[in-house]
C-alpha positions in Angstrom: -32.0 13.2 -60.1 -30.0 15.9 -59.5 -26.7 14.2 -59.4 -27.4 12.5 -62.7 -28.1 16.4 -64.0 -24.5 17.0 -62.6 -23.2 13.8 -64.6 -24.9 14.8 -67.7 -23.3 18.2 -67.4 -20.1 17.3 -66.9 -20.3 14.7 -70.0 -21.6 17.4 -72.4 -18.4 19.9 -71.3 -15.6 17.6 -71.7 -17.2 14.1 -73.4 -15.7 12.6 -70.1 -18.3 10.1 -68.4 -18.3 9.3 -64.3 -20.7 7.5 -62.4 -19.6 9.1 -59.3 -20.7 12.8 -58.3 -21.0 14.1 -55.0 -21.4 17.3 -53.1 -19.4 18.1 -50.0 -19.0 21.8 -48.6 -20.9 23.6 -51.0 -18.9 21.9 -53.6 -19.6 19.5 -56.2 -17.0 16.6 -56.5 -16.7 14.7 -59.7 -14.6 11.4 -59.3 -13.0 10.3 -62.8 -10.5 7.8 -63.6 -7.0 8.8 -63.5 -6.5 9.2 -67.0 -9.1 11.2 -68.0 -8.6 14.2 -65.5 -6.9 16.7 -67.7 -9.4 15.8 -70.3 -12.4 16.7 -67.8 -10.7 19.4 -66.4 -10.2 20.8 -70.0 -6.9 23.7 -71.9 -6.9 25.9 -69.1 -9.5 25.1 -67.1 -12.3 25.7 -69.6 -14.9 22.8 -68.7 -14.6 23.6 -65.0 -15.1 27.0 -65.2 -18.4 26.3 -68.0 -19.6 24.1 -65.6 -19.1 26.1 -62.8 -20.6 29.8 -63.8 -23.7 27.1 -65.2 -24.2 26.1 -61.8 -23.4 28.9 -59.8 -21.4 26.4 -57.6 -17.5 25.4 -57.0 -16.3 22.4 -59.0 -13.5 20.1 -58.9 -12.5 16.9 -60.3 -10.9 14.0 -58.7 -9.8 11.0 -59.0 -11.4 8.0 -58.8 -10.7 5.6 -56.0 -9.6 2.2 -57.4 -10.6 0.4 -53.9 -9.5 0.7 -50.5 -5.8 1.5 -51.4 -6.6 4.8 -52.6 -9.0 5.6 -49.5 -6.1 7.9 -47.7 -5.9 9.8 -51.1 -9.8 9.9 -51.9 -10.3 11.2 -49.0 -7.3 13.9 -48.9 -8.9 14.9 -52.2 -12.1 15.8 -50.5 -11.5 18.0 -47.6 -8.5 19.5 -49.6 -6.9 22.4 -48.3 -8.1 20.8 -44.9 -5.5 17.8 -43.7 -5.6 15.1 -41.3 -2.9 13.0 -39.3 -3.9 9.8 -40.0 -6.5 7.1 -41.8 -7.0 3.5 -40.3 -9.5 1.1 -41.5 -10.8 -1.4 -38.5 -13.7 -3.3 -38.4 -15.4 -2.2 -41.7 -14.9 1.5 -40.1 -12.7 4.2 -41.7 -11.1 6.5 -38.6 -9.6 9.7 -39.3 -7.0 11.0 -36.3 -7.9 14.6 -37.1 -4.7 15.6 -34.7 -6.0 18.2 -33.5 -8.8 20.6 -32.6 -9.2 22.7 -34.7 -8.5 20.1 -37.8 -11.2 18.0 -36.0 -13.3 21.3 -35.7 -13.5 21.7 -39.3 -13.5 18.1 -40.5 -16.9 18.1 -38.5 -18.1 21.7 -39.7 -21.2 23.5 -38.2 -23.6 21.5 -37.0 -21.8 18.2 -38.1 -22.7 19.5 -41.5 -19.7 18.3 -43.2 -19.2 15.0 -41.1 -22.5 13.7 -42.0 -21.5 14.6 -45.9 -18.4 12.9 -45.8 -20.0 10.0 -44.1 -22.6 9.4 -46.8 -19.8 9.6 -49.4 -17.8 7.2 -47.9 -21.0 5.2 -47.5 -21.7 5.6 -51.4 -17.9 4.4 -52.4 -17.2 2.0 -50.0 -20.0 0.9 -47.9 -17.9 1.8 -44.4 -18.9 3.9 -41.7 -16.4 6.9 -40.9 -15.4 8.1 -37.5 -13.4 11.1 -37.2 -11.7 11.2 -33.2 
């Protein structure tokens, strides 16, 4: 219910409409097709902002993957400014080389926090597992 709140706001700010919102690291994602990004993201920033002092939450628009040839840049998008080395896909399974340990620490977050996040997003758009090594 609450991500179809999200959707709803973001229509009523910028007339834009996704089907795909999600939350990772205290921030809500909206995924929108390529085209309409400025539109969403509105003259200087003015939806974003709207939406985000509404909220009381950070905000950023995407955009949408068009399959599994945009995965490496989905997924960039996400943990942006964190980075990774490398994306495979094997066996219905994305892996992420983090590099090293400290990327890897924060690509997994406290508790696995932000693993399992990233995880069910990548669940939710492509119906792979994710393994981060």
């Amino acid at each position: 219910m609450q991500t179809m709140r999200y959707i709803n706001l973001l229509d009523k700010a910028s007339n834009v409409k996704t089907k795909q919102c999600f939350m990772y690291n205290n921030t809500i994602f909206f995924a929108v097709p390529k085209e309409l990004i400025s539109r969403a993201i509105g003259p200087a920033a003015v939806h974003v902002r709207r939406i985000q002092e509404h909220l009381g939450k950070k905000v950023r628009i995407i955009q949408e993957p068009e399959g599994l040839r945009d995965a490496n840049r989905f997924i960039h998008d996400l943990i942006n400014p964190g980075k990774f080395k490398s994306l495979e896909i094997k066996d219905n399974c994305f892996i992420i080389n983090a590099g090293s340990n400290q990327t890897k620490a924060i690509l997994f977050g406290r508790n696995k926090r932000r693993l399992m996040e990233l995880q069910k997003i990548v669940q939710d758009v492509y119906s792979m597992e994710l393994k981060i090594i």
